[in-house]
C-alpha positions as semicolon CSV with decimal commas, in nm:
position;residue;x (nm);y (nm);z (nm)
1;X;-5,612;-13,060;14,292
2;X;-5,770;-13,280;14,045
3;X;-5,930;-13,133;13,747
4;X;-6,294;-13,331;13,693
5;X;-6,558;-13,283;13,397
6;X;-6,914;-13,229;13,402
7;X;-6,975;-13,561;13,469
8;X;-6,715;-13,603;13,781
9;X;-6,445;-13,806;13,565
10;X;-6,126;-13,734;13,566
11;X;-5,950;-13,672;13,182
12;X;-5,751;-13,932;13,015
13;X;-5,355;-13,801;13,032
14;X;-5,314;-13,575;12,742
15;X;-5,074;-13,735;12,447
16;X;-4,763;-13,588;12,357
17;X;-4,749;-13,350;12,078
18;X;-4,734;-13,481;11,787
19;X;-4,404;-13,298;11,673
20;X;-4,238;-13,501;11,980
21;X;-4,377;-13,781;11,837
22;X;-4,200;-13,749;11,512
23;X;-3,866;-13,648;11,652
24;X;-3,853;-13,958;11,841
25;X;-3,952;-14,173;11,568
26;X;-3,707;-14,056;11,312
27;X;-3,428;-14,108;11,577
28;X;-3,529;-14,445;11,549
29;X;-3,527;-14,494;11,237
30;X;-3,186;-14,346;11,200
31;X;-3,061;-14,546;11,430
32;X;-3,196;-14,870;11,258
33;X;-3,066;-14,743;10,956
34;X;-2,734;-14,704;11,115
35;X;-2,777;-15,063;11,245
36;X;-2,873;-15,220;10,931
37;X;-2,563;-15,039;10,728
38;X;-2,318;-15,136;10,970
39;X;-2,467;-15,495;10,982
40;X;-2,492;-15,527;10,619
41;X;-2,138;-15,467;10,584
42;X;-2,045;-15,701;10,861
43;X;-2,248;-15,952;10,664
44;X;-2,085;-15,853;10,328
45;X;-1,719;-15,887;10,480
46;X;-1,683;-16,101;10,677
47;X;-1,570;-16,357;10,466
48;X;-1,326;-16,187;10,331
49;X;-1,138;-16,062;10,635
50;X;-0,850;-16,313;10,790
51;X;-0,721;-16,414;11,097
52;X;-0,322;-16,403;11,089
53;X;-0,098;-16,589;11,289
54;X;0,260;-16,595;11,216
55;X;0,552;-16,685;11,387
56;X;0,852;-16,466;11,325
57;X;1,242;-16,453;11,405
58;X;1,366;-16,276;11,675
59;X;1,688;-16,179;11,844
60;X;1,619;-16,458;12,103
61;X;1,417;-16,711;11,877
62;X;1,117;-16,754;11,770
63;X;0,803;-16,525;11,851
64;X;0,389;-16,584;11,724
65;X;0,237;-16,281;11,580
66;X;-0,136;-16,217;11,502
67;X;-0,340;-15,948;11,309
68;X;-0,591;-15,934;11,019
69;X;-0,577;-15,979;10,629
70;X;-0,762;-15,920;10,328
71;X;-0,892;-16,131;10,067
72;X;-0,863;-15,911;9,707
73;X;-0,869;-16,184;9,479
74;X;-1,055;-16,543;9,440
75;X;-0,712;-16,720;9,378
76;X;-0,563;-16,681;9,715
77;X;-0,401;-16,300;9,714
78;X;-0,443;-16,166;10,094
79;X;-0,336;-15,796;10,175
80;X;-0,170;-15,690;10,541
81;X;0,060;-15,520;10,700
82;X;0,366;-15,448;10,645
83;X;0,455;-15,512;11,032
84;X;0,217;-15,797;11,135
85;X;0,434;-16,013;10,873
86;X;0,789;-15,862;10,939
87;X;1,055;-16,135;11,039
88;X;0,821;-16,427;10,879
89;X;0,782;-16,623;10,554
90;X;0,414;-16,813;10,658
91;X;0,128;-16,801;10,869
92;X;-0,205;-16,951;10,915
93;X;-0,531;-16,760;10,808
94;X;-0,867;-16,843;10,931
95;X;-1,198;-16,623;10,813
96;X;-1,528;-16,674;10,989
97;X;-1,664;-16,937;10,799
98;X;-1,440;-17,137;10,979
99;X;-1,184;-17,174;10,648
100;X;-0,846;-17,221;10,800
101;X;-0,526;-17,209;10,508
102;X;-0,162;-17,192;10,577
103;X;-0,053;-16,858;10,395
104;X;0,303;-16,767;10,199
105;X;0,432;-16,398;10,213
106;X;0,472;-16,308;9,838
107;X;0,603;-15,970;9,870
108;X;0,653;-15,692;10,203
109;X;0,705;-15,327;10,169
110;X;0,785;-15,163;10,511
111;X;0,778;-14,809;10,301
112;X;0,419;-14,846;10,250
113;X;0,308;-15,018;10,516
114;X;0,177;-15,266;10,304
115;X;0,246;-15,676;10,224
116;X;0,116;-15,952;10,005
117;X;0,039;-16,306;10,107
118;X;-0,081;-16,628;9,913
119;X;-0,294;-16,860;10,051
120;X;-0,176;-17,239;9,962
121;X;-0,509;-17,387;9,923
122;X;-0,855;-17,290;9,839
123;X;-1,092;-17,037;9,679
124;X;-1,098;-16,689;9,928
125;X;-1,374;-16,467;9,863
126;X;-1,255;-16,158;9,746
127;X;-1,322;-15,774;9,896
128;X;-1,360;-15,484;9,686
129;X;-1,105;-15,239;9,666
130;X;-1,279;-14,883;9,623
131;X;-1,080;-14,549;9,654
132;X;-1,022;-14,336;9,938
133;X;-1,038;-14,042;9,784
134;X;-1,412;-14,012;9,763
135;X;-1,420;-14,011;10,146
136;X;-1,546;-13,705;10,370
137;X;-1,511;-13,619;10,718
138;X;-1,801;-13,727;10,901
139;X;-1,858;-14,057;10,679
140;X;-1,964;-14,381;10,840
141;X;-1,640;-14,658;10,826
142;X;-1,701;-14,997;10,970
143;X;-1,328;-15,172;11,078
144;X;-1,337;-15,527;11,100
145;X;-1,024;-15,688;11,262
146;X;-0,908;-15,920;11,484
147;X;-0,786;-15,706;11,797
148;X;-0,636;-15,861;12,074
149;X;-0,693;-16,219;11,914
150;X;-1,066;-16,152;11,906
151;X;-1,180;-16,272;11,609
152;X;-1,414;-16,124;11,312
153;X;-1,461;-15,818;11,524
154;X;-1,699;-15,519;11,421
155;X;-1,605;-15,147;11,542
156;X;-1,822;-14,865;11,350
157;X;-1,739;-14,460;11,375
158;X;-1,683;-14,179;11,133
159;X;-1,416;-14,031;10,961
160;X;-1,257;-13,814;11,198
161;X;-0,991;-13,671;10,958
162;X;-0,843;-13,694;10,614
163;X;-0,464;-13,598;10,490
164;X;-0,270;-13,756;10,766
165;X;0,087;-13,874;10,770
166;X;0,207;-14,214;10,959
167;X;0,588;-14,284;10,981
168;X;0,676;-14,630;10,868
169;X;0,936;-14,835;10,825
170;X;1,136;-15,176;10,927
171;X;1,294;-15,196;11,239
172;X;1,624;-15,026;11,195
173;X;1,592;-14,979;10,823
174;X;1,471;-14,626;10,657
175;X;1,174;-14,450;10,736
176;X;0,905;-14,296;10,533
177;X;0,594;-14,118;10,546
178;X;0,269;-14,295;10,441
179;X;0,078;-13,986;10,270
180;X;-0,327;-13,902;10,302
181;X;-0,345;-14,153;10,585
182;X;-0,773;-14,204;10,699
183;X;-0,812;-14,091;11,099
184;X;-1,099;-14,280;11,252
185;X;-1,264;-14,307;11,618
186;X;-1,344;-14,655;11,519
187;X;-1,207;-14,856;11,808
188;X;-0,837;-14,992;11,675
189;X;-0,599;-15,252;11,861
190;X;-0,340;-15,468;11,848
191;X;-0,459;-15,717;11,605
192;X;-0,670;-15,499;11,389
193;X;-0,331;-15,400;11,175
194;X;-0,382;-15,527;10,842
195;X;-0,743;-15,558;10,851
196;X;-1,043;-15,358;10,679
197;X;-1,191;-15,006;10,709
198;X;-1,495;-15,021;10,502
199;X;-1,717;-14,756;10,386
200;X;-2,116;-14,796;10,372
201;X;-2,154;-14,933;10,058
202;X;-1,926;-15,251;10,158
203;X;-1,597;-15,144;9,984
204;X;-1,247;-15,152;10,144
205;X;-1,105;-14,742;10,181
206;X;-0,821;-14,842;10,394
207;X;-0,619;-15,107;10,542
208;X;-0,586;-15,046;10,917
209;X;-0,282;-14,998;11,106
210;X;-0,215;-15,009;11,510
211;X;0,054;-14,819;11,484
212;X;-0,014;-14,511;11,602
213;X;-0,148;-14,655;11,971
214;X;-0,444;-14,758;12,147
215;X;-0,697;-14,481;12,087
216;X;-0,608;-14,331;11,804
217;X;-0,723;-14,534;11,428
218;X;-0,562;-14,490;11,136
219;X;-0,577;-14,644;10,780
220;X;-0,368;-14,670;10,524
221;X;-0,546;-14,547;10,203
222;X;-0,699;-14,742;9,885
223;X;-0,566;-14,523;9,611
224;X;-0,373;-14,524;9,295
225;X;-0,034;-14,552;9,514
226;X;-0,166;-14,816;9,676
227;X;-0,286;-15,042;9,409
228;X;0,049;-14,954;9,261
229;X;0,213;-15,119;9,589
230;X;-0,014;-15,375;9,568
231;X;0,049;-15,471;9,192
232;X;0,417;-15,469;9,212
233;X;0,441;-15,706;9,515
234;X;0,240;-15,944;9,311
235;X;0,485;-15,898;9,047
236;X;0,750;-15,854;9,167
237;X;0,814;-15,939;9,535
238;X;0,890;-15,582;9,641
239;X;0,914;-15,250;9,578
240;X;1,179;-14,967;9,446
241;X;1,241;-14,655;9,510
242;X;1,507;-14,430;9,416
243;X;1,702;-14,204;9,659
244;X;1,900;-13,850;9,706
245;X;2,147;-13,934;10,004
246;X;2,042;-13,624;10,191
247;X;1,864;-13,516;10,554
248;X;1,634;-13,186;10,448
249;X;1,413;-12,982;10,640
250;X;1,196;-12,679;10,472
251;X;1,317;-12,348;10,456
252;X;1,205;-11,998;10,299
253;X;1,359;-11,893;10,004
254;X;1,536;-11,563;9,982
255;X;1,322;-11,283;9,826
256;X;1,486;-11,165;9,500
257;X;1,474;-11,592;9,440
258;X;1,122;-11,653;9,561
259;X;0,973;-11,370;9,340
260;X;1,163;-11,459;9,037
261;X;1,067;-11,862;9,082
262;X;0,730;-11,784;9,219
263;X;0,737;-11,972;9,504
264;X;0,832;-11,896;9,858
265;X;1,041;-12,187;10,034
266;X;1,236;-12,516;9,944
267;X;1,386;-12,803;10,140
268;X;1,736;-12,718;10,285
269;X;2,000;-13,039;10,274
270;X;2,056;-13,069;10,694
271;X;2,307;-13,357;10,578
272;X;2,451;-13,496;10,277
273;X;2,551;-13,902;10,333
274;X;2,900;-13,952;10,231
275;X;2,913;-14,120;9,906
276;X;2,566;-14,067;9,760
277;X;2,396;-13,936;9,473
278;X;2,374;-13,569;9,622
279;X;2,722;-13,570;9,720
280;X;2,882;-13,736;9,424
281;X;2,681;-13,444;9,209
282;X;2,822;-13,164;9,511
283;X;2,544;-13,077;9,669
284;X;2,660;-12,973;9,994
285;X;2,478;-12,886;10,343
286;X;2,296;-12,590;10,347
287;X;2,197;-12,586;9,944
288;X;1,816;-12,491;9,919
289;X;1,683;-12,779;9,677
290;X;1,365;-12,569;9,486
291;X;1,338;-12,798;9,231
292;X;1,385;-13,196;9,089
293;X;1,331;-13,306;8,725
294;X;1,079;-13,059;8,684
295;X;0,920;-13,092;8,949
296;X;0,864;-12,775;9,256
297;X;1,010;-12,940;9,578
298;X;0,834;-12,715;9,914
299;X;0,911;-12,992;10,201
300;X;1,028;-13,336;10,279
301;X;0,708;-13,522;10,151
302;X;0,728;-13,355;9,776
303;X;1,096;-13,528;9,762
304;X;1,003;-13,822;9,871
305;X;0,733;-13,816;9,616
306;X;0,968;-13,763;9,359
307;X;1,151;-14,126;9,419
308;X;0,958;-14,394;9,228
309;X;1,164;-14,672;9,078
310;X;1,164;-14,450;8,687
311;X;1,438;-14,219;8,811
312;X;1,664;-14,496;8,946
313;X;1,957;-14,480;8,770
314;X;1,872;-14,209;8,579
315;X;2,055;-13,832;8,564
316;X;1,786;-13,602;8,663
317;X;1,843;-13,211;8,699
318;X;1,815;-13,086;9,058
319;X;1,745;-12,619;9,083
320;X;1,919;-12,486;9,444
321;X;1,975;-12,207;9,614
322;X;2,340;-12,174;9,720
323;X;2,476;-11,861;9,882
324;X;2,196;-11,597;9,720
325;X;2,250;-11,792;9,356
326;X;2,068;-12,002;9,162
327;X;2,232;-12,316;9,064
328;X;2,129;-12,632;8,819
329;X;2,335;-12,952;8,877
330;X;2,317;-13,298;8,775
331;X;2,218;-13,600;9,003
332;X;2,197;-13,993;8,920
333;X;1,933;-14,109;9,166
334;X;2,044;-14,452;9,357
335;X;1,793;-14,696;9,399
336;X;1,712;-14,707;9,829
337;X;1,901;-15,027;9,968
């Protein structure tokens, strides 16, 4: 039945609430705002990101390549990956302005994920390097890439974790774990390795990486190490790192040891490579490694840690555990072939 007033007219349709109103606008505006961050950044980078194509020796010949690069300095310096560059010497890079420059690899570290190219001709326009460090959980990233071929491509999402490891390494050479690696549910490919994950302000956190699969993103972190990387390729054309000859896997200390050291586990030596720097000082399998110059040593990723090119060559004192005792012995760290 329809409700009439006094005067036989039937009410105009009541408004919403005003509280309804409000909710609905402010999801509006925080989706514009979402829109005009991620946009702004698009705008702000897109310049700066590269097309790679490379062509790269293979077992049965010759084989093109693609994935995404970084401008980081006016005079031509590109970062990538390690990977999208492995097995070639040049490439082409193209960047959305439709700048197209045939590119020189300058230096490639497999260890780190991370390589150095040189454009031949041409002013790039340069992306700032910021620091992962200051990221949270939750924070908006925009990755722009090249996935699949598709160029100057835009993904946005969040942080979805922080602290994450990603096993790298050349095919058939060592391996290594990349430390503090960025998770995000931005939408990574095939293609995307090398590019940009950018935070809202416009600055480069991480340098993507495909590696881990379709569906799951991950980005090698802007930090000290990384600038480190970065810097030495320049300079040098790779990078060095020191090494211990020996397979370890953590282990709990024994109790009279932990409580007098203060610590409760170590890294036990699985396998000691014949002729290396922990067998040439006798460490032997089954020695519980606590300590190396100095430093506490709990798992795999504090020893690799330790090797940095400064204790190449150099005797360095190494604390185990063998058979209930406490032992200090000598060890001249090899630099990694």
């Amino acid at each position: 039945m329809t409700n009439s007033n006094s005067n036989g007219t039937t009410p105009a349709p009541t408004s919403l609430p005003a509280p309804e109103l409000d909710a609905a606008s402010d999801g509006l505006d925080a989706l514009d705002a979402y829109s005009r961050t991620v946009i702004s950044v698009a705008d702000a980078l897109g310049d700066s990101v590269a097309n790679l194509q490379v062509r790269r020796r293979t077992r049965r010949g010759t084989a093109t390549g693609a994935g995404s690069g970084v401008a980081i300095s006016s005079d031509g310096f590109i970062v990538t990956s390690a990977h999208v560059i492995e097995g070639a010497r040049r490439g082409v890079a193209s960047f959305s302005d439709g700048r197209e420059t045939q590119v020189s690899l300058v230096g490639s570290d497999p260890l780190s994920d991370l390589a150095v190219l040189r454009a031949d001709g041409g002013e790039l326009t340069p992306a700032r390097l910021g620091d992962a460090a200051s990221l949270r959980v939750g924070q908006l990233v925009v990755a722009i890439g090249n996935p699949q071929g598709f160029a100057s491509s835009v993904t946005a999402g969040v942080v979805s974790g922080l602290g994450r490891s990603l096993p790298v390494g050349s095919r058939g050479g060592p391996r290594r774990l990349v430390e503090n690696v960025i998770q995000t549910d931005a939408a990574l490919n095939p293609g995307n390795s090398g590019g940009a994950l950018v935070d809202g302000a416009g600055v480069v956190v991480g340098i993507n990486t495909a590696l881990a699969g379709v569906g799951l993103g991950l980005a090698v972190p802007i930090n000290d190490a990384t600038h480190s990387v970065i810097s030495t390729l320049i300079r040098e054309g790779r990078v060095r790192r020191a090494v211990l000859g020996a397979a370890v896997a953590p282990r709990p200390l024994p109790p009279a040891i932990a409580q007098r050291l203060g610590r409760r586990g170590g890294v036990a030596l699985m396998q000691v490579i014949e002729g290396s720097p922990a067998q040439r000082a006798g460490l032997a399998t089954g020695d519980l490694l606590v300590e190396l110059d100095g430093e506490p040593i709990a798992d795999a990723t504090d020893l690799q840690r330790l090797m940095v090119d400064e204790r190449i060559g150099r005797e360095v004192e190494a604390v185990i555990v063998r058979a209930a005792r406490q032992l200090t012995v000598s060890v001249v760290l090899d630099e990694l072939a």
